[in-house]
OpenMM code with the backbone's topology and positions (N, CA, C; nanometers):
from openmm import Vec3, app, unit

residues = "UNK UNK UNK UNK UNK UNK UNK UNK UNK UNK UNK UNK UNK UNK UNK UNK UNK UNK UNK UNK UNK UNK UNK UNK UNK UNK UNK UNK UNK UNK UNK UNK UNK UNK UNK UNK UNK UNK UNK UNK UNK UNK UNK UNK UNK UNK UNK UNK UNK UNK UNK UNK UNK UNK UNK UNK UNK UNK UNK UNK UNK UNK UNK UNK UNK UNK UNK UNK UNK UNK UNK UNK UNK UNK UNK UNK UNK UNK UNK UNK UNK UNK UNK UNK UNK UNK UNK UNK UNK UNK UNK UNK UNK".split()
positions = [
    Vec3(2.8285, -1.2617, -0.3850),
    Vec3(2.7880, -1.1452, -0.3086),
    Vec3(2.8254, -1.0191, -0.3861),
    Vec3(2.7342, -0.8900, -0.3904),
    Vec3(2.7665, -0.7808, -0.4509),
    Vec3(2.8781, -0.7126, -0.3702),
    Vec3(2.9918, -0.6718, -0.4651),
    Vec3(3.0868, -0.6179, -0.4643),
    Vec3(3.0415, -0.4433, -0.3893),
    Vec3(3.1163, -0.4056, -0.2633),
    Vec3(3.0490, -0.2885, -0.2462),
    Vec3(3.1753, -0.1893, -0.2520),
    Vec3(3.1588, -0.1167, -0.3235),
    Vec3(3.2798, 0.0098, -0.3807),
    Vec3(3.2510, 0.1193, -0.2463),
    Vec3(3.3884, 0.1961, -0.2305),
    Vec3(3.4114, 0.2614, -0.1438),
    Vec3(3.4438, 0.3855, -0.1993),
    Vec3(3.4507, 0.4848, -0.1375),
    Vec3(3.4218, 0.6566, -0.1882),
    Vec3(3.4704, 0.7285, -0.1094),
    Vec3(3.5953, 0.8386, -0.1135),
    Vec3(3.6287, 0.8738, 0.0090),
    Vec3(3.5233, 1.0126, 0.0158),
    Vec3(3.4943, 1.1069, 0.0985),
    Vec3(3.4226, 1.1557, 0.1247),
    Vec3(3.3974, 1.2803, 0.0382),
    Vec3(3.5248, 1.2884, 0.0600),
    Vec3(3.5855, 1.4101, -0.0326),
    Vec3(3.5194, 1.3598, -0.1967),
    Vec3(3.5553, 1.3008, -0.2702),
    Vec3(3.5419, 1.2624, -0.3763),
    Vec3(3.3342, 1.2212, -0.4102),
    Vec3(3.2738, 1.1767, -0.2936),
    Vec3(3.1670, 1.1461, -0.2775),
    Vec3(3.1243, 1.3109, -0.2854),
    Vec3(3.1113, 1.4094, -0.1997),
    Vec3(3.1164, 1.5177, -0.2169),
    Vec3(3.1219, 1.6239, -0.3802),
    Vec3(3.2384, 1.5599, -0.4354),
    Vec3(3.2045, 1.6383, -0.5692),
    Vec3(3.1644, 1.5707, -0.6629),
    Vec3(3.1495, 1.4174, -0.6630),
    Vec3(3.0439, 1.3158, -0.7684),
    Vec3(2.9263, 1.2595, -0.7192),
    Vec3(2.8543, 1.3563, -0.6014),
    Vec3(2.7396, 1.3100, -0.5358),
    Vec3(2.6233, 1.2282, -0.6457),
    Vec3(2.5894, 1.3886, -0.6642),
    Vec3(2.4630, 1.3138, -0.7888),
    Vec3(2.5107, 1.2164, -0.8810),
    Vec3(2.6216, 1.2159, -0.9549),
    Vec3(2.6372, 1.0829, -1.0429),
    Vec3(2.6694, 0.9952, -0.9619),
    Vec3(2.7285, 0.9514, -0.8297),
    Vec3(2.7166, 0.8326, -0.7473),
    Vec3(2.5618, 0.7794, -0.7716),
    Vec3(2.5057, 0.8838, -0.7306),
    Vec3(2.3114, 0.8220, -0.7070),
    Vec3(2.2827, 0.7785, -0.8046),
    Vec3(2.3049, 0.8470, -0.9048),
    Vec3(2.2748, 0.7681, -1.0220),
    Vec3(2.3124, 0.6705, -1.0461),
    Vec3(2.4368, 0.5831, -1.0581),
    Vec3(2.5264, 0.5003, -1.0414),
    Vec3(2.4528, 0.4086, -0.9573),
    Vec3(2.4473, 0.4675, -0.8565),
    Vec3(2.3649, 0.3332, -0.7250),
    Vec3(2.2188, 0.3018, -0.7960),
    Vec3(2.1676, 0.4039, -0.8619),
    Vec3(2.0270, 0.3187, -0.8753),
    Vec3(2.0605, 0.2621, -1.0100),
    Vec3(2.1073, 0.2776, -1.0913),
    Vec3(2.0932, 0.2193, -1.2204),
    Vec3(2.1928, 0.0817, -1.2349),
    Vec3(2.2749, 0.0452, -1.1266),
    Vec3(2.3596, -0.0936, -1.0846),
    Vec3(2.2589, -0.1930, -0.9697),
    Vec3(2.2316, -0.0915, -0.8923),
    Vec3(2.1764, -0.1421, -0.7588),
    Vec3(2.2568, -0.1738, -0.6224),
    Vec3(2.3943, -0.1451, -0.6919),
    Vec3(2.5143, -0.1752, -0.5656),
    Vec3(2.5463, -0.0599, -0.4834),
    Vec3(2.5319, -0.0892, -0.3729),
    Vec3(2.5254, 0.0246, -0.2785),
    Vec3(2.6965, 0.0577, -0.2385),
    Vec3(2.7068, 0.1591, -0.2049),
    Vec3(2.8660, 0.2145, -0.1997),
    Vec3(2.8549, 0.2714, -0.0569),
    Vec3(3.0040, 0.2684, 0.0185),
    Vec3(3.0244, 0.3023, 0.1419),
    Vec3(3.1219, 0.4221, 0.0907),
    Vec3(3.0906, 0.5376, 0.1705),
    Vec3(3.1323, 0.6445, 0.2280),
    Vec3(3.2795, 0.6525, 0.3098),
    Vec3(3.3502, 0.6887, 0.2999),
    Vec3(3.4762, 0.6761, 0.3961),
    Vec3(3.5346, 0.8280, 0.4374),
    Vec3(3.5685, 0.8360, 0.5559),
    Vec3(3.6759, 0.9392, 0.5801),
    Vec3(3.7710, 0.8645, 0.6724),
    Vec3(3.9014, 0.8991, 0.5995),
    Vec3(4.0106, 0.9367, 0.6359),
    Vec3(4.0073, 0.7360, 0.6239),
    Vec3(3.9845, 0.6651, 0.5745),
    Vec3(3.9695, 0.5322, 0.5398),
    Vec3(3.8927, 0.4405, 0.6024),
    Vec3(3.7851, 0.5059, 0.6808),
    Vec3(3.6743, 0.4583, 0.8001),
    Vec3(3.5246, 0.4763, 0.7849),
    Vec3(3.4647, 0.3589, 0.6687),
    Vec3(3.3542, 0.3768, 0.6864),
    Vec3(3.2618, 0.4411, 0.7908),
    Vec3(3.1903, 0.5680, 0.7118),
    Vec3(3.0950, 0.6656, 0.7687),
    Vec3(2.9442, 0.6407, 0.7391),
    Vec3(2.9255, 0.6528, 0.6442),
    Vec3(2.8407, 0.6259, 0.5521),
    Vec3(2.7588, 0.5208, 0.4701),
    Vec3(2.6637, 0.4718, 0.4129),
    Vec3(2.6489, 0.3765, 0.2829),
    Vec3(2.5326, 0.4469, 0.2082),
    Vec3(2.5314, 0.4394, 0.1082),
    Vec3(2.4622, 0.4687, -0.0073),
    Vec3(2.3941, 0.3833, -0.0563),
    Vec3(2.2661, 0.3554, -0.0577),
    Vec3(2.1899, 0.1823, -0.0968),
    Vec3(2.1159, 0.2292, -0.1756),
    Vec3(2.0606, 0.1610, -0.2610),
    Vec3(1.9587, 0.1862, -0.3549),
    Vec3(1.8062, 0.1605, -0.2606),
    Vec3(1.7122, 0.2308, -0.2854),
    Vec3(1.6279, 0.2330, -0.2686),
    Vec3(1.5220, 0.1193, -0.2615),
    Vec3(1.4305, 0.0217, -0.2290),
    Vec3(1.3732, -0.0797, -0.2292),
    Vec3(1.2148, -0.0434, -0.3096),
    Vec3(1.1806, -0.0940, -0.4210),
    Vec3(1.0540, -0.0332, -0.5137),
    Vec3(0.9428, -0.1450, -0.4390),
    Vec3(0.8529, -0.0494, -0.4152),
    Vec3(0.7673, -0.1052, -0.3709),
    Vec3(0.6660, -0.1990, -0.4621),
    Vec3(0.5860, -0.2787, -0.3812),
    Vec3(0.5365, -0.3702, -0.5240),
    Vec3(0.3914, -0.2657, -0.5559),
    Vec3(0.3378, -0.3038, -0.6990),
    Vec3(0.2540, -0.1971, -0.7429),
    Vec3(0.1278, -0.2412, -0.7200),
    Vec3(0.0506, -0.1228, -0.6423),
    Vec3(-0.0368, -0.1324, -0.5723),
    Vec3(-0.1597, -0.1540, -0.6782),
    Vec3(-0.2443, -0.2292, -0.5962),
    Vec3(-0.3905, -0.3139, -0.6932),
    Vec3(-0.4514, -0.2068, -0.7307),
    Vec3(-0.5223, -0.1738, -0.8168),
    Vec3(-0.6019, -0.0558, -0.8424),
    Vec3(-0.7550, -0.0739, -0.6950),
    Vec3(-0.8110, 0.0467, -0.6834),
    Vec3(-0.8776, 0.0104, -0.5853),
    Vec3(-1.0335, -0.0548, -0.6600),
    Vec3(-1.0689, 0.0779, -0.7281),
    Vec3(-1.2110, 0.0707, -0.8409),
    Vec3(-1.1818, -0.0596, -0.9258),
    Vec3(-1.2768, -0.1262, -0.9031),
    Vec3(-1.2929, -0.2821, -1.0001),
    Vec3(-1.2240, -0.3892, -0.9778),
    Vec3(-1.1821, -0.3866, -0.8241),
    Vec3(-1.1201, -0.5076, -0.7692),
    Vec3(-1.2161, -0.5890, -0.7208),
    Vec3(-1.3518, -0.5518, -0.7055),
    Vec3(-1.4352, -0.7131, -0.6819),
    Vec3(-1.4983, -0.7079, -0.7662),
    Vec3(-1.4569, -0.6651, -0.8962),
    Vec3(-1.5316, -0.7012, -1.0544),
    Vec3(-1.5609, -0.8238, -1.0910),
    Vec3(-1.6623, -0.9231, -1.0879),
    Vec3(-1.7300, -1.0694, -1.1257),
    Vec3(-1.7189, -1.1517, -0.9682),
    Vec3(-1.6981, -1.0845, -0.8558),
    Vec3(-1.7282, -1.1375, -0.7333),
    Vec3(-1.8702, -1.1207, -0.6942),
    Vec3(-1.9560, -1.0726, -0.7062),
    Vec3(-2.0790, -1.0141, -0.6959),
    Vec3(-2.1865, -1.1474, -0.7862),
    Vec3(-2.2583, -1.2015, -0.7078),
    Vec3(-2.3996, -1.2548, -0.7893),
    Vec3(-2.5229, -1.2107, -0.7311),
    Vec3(-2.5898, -1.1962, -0.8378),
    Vec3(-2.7496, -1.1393, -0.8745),
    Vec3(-2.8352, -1.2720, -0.8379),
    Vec3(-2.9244, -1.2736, -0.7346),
    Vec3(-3.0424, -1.3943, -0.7631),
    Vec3(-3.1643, -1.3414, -0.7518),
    Vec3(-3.2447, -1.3323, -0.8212),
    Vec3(-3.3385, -1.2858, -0.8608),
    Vec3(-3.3693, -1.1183, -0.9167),
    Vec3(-3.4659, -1.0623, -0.8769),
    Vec3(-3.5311, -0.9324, -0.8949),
    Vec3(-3.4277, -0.7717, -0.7749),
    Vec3(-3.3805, -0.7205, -0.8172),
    Vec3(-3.3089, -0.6430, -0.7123),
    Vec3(-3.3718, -0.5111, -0.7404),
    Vec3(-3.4191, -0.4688, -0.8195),
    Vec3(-3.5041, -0.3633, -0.8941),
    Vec3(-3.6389, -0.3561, -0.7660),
    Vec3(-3.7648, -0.4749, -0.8718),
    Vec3(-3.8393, -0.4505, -0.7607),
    Vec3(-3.9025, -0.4408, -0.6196),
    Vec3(-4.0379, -0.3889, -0.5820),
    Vec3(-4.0310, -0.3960, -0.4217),
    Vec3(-4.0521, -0.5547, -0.4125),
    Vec3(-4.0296, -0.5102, -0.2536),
    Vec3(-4.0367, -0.6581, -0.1905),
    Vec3(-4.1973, -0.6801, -0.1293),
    Vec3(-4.2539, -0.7942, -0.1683),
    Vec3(-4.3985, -0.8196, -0.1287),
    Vec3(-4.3935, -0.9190, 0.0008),
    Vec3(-4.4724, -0.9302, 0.0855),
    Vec3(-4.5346, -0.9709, 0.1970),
    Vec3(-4.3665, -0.9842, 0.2900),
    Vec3(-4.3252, -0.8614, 0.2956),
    Vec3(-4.2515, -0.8842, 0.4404),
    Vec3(-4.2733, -0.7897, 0.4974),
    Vec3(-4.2264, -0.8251, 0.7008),
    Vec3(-4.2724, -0.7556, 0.7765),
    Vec3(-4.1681, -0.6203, 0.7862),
    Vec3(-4.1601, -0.5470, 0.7815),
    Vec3(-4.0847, -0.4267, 0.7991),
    Vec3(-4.0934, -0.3672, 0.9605),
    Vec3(-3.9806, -0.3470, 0.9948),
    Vec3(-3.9769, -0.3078, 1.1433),
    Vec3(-4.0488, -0.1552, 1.1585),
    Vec3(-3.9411, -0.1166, 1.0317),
    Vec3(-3.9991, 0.0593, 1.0541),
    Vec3(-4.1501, 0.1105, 1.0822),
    Vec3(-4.2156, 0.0448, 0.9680),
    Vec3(-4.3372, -0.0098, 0.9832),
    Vec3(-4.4097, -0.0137, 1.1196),
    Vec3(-4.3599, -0.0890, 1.1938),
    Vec3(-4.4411, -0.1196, 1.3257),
    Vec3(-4.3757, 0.0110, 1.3976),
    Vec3(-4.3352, 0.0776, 1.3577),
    Vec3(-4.2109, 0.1963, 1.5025),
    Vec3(-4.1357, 0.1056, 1.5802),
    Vec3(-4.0636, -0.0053, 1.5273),
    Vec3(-4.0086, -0.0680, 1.5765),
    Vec3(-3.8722, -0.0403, 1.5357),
    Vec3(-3.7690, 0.1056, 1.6414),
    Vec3(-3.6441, 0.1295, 1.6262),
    Vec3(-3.5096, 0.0042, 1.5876),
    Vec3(-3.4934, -0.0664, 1.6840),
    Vec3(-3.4074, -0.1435, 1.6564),
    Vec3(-3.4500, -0.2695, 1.7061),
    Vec3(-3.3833, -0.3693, 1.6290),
    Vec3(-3.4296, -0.5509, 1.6400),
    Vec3(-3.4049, -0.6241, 1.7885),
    Vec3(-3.5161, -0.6620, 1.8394),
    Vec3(-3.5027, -0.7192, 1.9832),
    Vec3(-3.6435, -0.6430, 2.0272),
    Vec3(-3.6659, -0.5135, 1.9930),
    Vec3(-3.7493, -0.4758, 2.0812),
    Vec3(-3.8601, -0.5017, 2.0077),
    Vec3(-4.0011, -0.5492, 2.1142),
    Vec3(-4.0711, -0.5848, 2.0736),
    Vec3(-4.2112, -0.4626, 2.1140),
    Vec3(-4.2934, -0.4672, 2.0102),
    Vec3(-4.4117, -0.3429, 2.0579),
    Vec3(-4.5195, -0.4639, 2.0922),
    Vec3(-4.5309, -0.5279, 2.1423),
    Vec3(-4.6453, -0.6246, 2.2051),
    Vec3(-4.5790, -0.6193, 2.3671),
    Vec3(-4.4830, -0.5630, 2.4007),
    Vec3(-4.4782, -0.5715, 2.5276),
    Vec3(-4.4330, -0.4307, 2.6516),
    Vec3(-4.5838, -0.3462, 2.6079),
    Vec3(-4.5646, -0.2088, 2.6155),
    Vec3(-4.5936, -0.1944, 2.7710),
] * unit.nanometer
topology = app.Topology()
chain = topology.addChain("A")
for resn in residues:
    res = topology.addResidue(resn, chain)
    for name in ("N", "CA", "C"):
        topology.addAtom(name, app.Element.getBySymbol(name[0]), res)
């Protein structure tokens, strides 16, 4: 188990910043004390894991089958008929 060093307050107080430093570059977190009564702890920080890039994460997930360029021949198109949305039918006016 990591050894956790103790700091009286006073002393934490005038070696603040080099404590922090200390804590992140060991990783051992230090307790704070006044008057000999843990107050305090000082922990190192937890690094998060590094995030996926977003652009080119479904790079070679994607397949092509056939023609995507040209038009499409003999289908029925809704718009076409003024037919707003799918279900409704214009044969039953």
């Amino acid at each position: 188990m990591t050894e956790v060093l103790e700091v009286p307050a006073g002393e934490f107080k005038a070696r603040c910043l080099k404590l922090m430093d200390e804590v992140r570059a060991t990783r051992r977190p230090i307790v704070i004390t006044k008057r000999g009564k843990p107050v305090a702890k000082l922990v190192p920080v937890e690094e998060p894991e590094p995030r996926r890039e977003i652009f080119g994460c479904m790079k070679g997930t994607v397949t092509i089958h056939g023609d995507i360029i040209g038009p499409v021949d003999d289908v029925d198109w809704h718009a076409e008929r003024g037919i707003l949305y799918i279900g409704e039918d214009d044969d039953q006016g």
